[in-house]
C-alpha atoms as one frame of an Amber mdcrd trajectory, in Angstrom:
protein
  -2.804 -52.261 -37.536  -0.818 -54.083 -34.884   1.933 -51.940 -35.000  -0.413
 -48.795 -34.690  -1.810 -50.094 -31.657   1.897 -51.247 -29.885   2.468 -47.667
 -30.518  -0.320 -46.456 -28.785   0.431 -48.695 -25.626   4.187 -47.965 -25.636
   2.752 -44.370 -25.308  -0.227 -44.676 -23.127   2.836 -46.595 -20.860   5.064
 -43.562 -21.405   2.452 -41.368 -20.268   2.024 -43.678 -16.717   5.351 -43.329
 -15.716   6.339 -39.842 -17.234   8.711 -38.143 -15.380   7.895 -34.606 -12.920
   8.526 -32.684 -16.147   5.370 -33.600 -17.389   3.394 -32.451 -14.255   2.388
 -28.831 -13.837   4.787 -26.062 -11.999   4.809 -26.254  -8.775   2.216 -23.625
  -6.881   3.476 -20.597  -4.841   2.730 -20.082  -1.235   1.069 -16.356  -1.424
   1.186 -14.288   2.081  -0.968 -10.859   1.835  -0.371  -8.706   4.732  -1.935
  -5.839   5.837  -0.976  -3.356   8.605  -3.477  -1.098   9.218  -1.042   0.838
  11.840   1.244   1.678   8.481  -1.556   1.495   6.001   0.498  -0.783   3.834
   0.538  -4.478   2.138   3.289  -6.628   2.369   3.115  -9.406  -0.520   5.223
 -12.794   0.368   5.486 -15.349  -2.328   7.071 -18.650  -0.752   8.173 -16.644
   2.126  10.042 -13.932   0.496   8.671 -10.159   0.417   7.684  -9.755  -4.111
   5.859  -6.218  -3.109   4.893  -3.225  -0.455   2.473  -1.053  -1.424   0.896
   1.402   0.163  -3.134   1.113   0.830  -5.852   2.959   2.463  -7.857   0.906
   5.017 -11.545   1.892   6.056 -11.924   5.176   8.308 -14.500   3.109  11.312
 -11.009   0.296  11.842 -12.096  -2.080   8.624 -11.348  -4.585   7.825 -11.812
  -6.980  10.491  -8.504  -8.486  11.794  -7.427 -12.112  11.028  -6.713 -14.398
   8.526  -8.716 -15.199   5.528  -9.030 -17.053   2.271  -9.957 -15.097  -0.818
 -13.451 -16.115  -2.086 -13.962 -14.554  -4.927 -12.373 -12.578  -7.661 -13.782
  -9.677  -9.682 -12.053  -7.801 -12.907 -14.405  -5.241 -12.863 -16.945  -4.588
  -9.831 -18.915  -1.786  -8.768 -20.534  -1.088  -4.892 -24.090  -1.327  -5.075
 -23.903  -0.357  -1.352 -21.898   2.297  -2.199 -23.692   4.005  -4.932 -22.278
   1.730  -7.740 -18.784   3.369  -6.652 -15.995   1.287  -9.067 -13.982  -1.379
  -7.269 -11.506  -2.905  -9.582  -9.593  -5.690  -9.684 -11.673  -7.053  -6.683
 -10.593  -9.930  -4.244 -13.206 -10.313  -1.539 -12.175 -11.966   1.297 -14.648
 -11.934   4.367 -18.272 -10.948   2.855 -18.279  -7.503   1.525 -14.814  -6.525
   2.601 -12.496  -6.781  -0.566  -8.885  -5.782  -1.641  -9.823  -3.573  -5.046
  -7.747  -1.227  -6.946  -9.041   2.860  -6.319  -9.006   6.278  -8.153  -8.805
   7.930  -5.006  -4.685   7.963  -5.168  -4.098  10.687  -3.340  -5.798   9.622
  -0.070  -3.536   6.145   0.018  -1.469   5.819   2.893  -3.896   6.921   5.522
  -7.365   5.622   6.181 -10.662   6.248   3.472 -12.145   3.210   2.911 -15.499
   2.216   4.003 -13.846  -0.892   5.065 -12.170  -2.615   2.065  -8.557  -2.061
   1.564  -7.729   0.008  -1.243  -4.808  -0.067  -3.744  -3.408   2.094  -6.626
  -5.004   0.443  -9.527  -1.967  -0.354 -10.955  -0.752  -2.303  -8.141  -4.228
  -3.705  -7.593  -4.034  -5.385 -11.103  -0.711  -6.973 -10.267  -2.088  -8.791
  -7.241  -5.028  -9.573  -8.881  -2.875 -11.587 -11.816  -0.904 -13.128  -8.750
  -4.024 -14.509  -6.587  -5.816 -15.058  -9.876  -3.102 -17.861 -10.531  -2.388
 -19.240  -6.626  -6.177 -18.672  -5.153  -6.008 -21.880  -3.724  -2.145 -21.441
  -1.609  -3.792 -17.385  -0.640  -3.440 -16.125   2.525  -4.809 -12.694   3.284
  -3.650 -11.403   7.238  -4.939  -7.884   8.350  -3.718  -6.887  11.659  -3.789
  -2.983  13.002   0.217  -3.758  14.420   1.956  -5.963  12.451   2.970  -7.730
   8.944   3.785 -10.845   8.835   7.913 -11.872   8.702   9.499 -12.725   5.606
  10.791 -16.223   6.476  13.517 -16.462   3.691  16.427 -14.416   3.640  18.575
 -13.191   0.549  21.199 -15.666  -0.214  24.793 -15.504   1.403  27.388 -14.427
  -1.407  28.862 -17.750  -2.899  32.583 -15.267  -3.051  34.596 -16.103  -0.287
  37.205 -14.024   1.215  39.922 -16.565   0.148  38.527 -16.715  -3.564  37.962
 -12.864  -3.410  41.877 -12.310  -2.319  42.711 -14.758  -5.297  43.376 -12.219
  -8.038  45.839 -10.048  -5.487  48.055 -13.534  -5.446  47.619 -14.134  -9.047
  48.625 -10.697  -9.804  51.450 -10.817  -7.370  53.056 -14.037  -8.910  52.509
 -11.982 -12.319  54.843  -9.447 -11.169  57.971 -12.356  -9.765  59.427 -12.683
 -12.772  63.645 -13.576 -12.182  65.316 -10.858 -14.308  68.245 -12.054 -16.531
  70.509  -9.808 -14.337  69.205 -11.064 -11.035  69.940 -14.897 -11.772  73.387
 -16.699 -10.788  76.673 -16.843 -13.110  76.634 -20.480 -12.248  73.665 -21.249
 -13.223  71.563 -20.822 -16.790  68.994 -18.146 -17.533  65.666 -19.678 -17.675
  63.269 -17.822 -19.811  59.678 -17.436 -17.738  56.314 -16.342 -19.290  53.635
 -14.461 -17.863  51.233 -14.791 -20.256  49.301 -17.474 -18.795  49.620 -16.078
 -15.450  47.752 -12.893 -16.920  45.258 -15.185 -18.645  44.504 -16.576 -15.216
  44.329 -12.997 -13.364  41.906 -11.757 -15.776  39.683 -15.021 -14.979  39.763
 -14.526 -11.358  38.950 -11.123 -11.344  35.453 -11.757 -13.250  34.645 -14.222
 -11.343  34.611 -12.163  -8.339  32.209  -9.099  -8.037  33.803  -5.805  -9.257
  33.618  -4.436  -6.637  36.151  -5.764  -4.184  35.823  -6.887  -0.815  37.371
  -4.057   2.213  39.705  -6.712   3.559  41.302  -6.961   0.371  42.847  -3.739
   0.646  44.896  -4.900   3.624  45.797  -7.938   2.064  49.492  -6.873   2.280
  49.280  -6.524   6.477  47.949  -9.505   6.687  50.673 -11.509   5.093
């Protein structure tokens, strides 16, 4: 019985100072912009563009600009302003306006809504997954100009020019191998291998893109 219960505080104390690995995953910052000027959706997820889609925003300038919260979320939803007209995949955001999935495809890209902003029901389904997990850290921006700015770039290339060049040298030093006949009377005739010189060649070159670089092309100039 003791030892039962020095188990259970050893592990009730475990629990108290677990490390971040036991915590949940960290939440996403979720940006959904719409430009009504472009009738499209930019989607940022921790400040990088995930999606652009292309919506149809309401015919009298709807949805109201500004920034909003979504309230609530609806799988399956039908108008009953609208005569019970189906509105998947529903996020409503300001009172009745909503972002909902449509069957009216072929009218996205240019205004048709009554006010809500419309996507292809396929796309519609994706964002609702995506606010259905981060409603709390959603942001929904409508403007009739603008989308808001991706704030993180792709990363710089961690290849750099000297590292890309590397395999020209290697193979170069590959192909300076002292022939018998080239080397002095006086002195002996060493024999030289270039099989680990190869070895190292082929390493350098996959660990560089396939593709190379323009400059090294010119790498003979510019010695």
């Amino acid at each position: 019985m003791r030892g039962r219960m020095s188990a259970s505080l050893i592990f009730a104390a475990c629990l108290m100072a677990a490390p971040p690995c036991f915590e949940s995953a960290r939440a996403a910052e979720v940006v959904i912009s719409v430009n009504k000027a472009t009738q499209s959706m930019s989607v940022l997820v921790d400040g990088a563009e995930a999606h652009n889609w292309t919506v149809s925003t309401g015919t009298g300038g709807g949805p109201p600009d500004g920034t909003f919260r979504p309230e609530r979320l609806h799988r399956h939803w039908f108008s009953r302003t609208f005569n019970m007209a189906p509105m998947p995949f529903s996020i409503f955001f300001q009172g009745p306006y909503a972002i909902h999935g449509t069957d009216k495809i072929s009218q996205l890209g240019r205004r048709a809504s009554k006010g809500c902003v419309r996507l292809h029901p396929r796309d519609a389904a994706v964002l609702f997954e995506l606010v259905g997990r981060e409603k709390a850290n959603t942001t929904i921006v409508i403007s009739k100009t603008t989308h808001v700015a991706a704030r993180v770039t792709p990363a710089k290339s961690d290849v750099t020019a000297a590292e890309a060049a590397e395999p020209v040298k290697v193979e170069a030093a590959a192909a300076q191998v002292v022939k018998p006949e080239a080397a002095s009377a006086s002195q002996p005739i060493e024999t030289v291998s270039i099989a680990p010189v190869r070895k190292r060649a082929r390493a350098a070159r996959q660990a560089v893109a396939p593709q190379p670089p323009p400059y090294s092309t010119n790498y003979a100039a510019a010695q």
